[in-house]
DRENPA-3360 file (N, C-alpha, C; in nm, 2 decimals, always signed):
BEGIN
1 = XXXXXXXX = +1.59/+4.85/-0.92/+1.55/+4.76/-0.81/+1.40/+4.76/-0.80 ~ +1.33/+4.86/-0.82/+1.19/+4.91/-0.82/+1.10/+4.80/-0.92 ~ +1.17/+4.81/-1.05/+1.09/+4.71/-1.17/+1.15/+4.58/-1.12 ~ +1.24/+4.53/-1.07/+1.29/+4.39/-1.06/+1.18/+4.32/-0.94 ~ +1.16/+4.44/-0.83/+1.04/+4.40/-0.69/+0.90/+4.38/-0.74 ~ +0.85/+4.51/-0.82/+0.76/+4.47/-0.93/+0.70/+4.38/-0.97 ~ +0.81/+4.35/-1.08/+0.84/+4.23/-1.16/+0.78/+4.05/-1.11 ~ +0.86/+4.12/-0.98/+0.86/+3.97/-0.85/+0.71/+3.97/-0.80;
9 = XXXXXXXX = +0.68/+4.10/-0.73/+0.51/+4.12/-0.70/+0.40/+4.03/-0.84 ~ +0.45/+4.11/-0.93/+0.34/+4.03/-1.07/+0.38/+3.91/-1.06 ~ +0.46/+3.86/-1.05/+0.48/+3.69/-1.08/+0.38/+3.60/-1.00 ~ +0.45/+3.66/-0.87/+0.39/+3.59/-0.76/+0.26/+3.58/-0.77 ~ +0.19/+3.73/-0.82/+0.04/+3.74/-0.79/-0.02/+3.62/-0.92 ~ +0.07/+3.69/-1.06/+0.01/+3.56/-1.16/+0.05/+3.37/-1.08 ~ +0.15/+3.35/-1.03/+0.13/+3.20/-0.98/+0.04/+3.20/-0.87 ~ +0.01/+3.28/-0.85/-0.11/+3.23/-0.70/-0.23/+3.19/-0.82;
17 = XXXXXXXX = -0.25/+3.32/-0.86/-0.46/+3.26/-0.90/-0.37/+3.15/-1.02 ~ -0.28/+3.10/-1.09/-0.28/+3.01/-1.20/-0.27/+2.85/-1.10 ~ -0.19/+2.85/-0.97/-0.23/+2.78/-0.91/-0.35/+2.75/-0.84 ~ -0.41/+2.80/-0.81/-0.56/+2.84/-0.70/-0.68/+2.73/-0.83 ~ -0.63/+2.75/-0.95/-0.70/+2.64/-1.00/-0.68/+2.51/-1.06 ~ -0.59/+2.43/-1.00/-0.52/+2.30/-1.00/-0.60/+2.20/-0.97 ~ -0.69/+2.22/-0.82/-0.76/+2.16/-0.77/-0.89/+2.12/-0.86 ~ -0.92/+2.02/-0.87/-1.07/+1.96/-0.96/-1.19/+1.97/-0.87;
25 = XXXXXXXX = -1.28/+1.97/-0.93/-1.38/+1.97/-0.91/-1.51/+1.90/-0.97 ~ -1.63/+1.88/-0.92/-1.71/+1.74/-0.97/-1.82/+1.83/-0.93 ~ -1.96/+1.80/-0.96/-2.10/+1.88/-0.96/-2.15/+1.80/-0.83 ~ -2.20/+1.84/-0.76/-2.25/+1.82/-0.59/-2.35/+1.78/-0.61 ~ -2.36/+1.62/-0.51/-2.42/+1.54/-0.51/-2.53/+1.60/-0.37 ~ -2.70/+1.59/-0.44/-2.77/+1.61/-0.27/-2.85/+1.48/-0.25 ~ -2.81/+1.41/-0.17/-2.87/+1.30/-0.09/-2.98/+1.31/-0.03 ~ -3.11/+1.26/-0.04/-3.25/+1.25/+0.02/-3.25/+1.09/+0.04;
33 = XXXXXXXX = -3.24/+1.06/+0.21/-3.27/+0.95/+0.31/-3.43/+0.92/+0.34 ~ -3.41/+0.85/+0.33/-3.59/+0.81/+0.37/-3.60/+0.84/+0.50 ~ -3.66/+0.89/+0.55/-3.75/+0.91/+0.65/-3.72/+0.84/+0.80 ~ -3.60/+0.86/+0.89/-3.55/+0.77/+0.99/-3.48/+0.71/+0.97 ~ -3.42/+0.72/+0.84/-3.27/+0.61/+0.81/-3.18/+0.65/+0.90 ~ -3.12/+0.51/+0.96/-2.97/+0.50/+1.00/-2.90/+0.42/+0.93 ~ -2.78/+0.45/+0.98/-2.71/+0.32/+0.88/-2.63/+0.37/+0.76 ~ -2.49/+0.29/+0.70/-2.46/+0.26/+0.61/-2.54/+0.34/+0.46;
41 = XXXXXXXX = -2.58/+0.40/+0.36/-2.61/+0.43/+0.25/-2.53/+0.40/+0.13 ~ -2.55/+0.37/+0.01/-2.42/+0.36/-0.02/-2.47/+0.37/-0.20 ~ -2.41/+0.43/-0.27/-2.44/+0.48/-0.45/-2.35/+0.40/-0.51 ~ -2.38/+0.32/-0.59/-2.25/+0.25/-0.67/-2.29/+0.31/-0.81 ~ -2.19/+0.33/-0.90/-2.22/+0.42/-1.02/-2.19/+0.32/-1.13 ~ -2.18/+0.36/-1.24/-2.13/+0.34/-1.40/-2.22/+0.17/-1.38 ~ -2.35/+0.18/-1.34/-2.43/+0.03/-1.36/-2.47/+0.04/-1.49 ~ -2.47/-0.02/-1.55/-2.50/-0.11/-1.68/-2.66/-0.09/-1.70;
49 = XXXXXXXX = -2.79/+0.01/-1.73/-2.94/-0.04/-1.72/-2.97/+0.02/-1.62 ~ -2.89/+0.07/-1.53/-2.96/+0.16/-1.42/-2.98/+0.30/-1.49 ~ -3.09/+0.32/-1.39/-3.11/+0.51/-1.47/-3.01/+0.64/-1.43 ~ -2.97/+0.71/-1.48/-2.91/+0.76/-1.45/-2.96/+0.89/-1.31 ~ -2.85/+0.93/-1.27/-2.90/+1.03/-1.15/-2.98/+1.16/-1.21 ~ -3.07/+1.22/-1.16/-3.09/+1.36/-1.25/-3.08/+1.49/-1.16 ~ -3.05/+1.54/-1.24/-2.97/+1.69/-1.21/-3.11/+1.78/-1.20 ~ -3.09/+1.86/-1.08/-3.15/+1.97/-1.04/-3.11/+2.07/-0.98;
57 = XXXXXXXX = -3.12/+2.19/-1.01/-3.04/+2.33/-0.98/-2.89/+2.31/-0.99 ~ -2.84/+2.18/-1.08/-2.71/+2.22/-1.10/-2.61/+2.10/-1.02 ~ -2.73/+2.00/-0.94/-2.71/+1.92/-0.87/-2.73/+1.78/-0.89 ~ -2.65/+1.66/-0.90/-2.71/+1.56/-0.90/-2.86/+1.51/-0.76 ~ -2.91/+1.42/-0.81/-3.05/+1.40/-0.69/-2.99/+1.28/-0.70 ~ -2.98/+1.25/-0.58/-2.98/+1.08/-0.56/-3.05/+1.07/-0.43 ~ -3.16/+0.99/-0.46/-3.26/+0.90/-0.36/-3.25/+0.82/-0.27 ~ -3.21/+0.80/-0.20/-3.18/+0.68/-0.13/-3.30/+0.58/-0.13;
65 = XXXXXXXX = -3.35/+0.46/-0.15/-3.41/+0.37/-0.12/-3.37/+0.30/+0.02 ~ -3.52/+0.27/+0.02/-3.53/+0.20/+0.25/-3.43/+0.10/+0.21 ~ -3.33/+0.02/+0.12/-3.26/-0.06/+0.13/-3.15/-0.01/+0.15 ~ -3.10/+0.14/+0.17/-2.98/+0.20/+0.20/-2.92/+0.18/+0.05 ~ -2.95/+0.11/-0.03/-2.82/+0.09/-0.17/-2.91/+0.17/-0.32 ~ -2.81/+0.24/-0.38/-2.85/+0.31/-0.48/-2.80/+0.28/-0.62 ~ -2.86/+0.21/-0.74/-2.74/+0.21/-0.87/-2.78/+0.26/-0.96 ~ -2.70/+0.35/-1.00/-2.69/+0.43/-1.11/-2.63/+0.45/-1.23;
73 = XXXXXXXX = -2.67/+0.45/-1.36/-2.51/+0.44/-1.49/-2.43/+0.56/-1.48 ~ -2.45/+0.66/-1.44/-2.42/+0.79/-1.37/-2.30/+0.73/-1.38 ~ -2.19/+0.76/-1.42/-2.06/+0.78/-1.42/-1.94/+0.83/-1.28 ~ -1.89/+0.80/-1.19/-1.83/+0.86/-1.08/-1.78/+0.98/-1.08 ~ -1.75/+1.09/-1.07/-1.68/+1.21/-1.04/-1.62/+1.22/-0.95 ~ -1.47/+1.26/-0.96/-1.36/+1.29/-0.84/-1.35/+1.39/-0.86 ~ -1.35/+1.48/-0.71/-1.30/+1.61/-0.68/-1.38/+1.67/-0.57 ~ -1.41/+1.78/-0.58/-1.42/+1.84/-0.44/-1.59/+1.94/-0.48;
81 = XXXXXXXX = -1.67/+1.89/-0.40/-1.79/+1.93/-0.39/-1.87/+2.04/-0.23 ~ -1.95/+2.04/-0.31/-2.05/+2.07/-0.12/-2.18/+1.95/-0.15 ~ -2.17/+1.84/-0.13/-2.26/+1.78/-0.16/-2.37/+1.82/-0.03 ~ -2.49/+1.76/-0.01/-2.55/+1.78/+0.08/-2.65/+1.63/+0.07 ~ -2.72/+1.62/+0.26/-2.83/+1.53/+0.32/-2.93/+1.57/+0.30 ~ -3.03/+1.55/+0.26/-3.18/+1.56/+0.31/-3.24/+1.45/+0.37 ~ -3.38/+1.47/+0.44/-3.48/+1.38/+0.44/-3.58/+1.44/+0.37 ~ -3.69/+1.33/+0.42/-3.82/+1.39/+0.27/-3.87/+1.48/+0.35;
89 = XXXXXXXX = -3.93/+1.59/+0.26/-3.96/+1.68/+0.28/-3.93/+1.81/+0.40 ~ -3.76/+1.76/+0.42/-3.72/+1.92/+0.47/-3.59/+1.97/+0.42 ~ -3.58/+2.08/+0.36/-3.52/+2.17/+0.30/-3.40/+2.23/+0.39 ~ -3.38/+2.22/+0.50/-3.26/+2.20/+0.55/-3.19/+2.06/+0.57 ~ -3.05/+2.06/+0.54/-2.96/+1.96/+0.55/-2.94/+1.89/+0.67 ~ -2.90/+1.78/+0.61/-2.87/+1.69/+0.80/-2.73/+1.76/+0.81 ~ -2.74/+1.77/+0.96/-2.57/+1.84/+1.02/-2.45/+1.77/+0.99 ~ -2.35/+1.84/+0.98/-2.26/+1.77/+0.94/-2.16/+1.68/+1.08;
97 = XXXXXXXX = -2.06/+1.61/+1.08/-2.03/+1.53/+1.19/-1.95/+1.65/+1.30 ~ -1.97/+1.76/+1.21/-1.87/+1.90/+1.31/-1.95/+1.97/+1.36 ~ -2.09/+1.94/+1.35/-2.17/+2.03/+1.46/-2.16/+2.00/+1.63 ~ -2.19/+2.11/+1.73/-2.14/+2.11/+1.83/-2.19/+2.01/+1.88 ~ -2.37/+1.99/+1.86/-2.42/+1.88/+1.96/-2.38/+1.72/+1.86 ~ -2.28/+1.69/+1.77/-2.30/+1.58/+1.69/-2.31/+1.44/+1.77 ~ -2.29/+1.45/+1.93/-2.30/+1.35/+2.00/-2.47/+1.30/+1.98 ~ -2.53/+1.38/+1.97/-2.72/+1.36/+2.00/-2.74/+1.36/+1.87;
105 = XXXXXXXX = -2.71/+1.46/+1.79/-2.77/+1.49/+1.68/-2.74/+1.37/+1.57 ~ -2.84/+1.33/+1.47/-2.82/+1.26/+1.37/-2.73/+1.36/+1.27 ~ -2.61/+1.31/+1.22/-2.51/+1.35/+1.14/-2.48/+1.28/+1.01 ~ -2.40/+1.32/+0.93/-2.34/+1.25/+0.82/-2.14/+1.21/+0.88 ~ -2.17/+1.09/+0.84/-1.99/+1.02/+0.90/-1.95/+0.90/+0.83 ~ -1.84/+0.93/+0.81/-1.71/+0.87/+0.70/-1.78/+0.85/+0.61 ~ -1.76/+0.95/+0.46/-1.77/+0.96/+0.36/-1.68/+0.86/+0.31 ~ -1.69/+0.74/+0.22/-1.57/+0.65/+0.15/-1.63/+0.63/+0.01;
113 = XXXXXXXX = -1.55/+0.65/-0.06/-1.50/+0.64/-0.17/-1.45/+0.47/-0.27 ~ -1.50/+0.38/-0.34/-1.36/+0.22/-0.33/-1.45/+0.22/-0.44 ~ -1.34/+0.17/-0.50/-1.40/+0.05/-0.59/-1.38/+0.10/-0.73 ~ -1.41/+0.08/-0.88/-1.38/+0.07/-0.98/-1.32/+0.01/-1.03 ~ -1.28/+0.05/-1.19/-1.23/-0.05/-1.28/-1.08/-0.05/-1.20 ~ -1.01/-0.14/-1.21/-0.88/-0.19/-1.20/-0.77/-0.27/-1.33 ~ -0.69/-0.26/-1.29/-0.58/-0.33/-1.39/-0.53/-0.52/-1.28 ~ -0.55/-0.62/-1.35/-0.50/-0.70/-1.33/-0.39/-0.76/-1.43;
121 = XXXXXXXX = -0.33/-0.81/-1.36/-0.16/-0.90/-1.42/-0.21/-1.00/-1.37 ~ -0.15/-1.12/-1.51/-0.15/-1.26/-1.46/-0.02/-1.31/-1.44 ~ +0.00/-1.41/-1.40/+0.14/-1.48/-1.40/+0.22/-1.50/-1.55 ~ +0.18/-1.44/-1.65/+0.24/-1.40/-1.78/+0.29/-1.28/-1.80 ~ +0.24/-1.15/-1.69/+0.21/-1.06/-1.74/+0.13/-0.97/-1.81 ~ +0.11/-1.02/-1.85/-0.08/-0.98/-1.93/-0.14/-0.92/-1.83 ~ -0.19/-0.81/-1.92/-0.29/-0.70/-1.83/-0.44/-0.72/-1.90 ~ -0.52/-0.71/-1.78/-0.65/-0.69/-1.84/-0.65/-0.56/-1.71;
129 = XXXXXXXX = -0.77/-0.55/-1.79/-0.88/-0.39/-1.71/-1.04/-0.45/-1.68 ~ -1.04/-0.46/-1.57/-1.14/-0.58/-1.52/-1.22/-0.45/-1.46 ~ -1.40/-0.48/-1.49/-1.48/-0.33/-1.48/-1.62/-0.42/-1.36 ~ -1.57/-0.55/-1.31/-1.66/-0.63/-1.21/-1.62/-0.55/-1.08 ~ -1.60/-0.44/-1.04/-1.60/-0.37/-0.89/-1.64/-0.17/-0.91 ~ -1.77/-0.21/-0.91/-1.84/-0.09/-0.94/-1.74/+0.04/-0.84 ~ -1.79/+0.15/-0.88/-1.73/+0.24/-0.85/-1.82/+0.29/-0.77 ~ -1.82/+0.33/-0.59/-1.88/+0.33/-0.51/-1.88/+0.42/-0.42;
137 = XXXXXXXX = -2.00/+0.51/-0.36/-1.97/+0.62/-0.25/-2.04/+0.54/-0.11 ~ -2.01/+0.60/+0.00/-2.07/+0.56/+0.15/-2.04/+0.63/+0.25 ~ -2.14/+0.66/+0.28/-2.18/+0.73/+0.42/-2.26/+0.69/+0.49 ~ -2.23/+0.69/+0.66/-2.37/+0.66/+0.74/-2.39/+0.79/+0.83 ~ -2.53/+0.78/+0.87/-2.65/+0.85/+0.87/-2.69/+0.86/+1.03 ~ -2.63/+0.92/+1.13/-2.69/+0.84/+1.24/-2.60/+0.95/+1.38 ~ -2.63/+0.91/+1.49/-2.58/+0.96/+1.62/-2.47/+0.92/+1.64 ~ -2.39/+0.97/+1.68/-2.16/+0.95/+1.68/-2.20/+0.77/+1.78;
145 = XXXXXXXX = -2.28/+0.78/+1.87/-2.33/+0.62/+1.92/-2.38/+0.52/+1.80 ~ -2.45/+0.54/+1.72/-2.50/+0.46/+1.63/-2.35/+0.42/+1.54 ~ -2.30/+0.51/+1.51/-2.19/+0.54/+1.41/-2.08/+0.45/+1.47 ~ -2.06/+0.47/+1.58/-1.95/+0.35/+1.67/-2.02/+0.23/+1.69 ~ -2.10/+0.20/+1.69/-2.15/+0.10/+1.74/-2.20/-0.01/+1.58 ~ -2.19/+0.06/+1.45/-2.15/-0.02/+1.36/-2.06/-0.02/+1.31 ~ -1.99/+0.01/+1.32/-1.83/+0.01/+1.32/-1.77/-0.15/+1.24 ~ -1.76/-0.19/+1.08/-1.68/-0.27/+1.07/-1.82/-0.36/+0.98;
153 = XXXX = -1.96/-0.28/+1.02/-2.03/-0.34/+0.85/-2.04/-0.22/+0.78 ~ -1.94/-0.19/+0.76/-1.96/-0.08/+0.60/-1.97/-0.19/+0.51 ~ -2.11/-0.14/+0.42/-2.12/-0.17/+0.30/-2.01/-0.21/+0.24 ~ -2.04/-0.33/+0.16/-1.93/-0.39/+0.00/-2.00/-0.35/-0.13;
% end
């Protein structure tokens, strides 16, 4: 009964850590806002002639321009990150929307994800793979008031 409990202890311990790495992962995006941005931001990826994003300490950098919109041939990545906010020139992050004071405080809110290549059917059946709906990230930038009160122009 001793080796059979054993036995059961090792199993379990090998399916925990073999599961614990299922989950994917993508290299963390840090965001730098210009200077008083509110609002909508928004990265559309896999652009055609745009430059790509560049990596520092292991991190993509993406810029935001005062137009809120960013394109990159940078490729999309799904999975699970610590990405992070800046503004220029400070080295701590903007709070996230779960800090205590996020009513006052400028925050980051609704992270969304849309867009890429898709599969269309025509009325034959015929499939194409149609690559006209860039693959796209968004977040806005702002006080839980600012954040409600644009409510419904998220970026396309």
């Amino acid at each position: 009964m001793n080796k059979f409990r054993t036995l059961l202890i090792v199993l379990f311990g090998l399916s925990a850590v073999l599961l614990s790495g299922c989950g994917s992962s993508r290299r963390a995006i840090h965001y730098y806002l210009p200077k008083d941005y509110t609002g909508w931001f928004v990265v559309y990826y896999g652009i055609k002639d745009a430059p790509p994003l560049p990596i520092k300490d292991g991190a993509y950098i993406a810029v935001i321009p005062a137009s809120g919109r960013l394109k990159t041939s940078t490729a999309i990545e799904y999975g699970s990150a610590q990405d992070k906010h800046f503004r220029p020139d400070e080295s701590t992050p903007i709070h996230p929307v779960w800090a205590k004071d996020a009513k006052t405080t400028v925050g980051i809110w609704a992270g969304v994800v849309s867009g890429g290549d898709y599969e269309q059917i025509d009325k034959e059946g015929n499939k194409t793979i149609r690559h006209d709906n860039p693959a796209r990230v968004s977040s806005f930038v702002g006080t839980e008031k600012q954040y409600r009160e644009a409510d419904g122009t998220h970026p396309k």
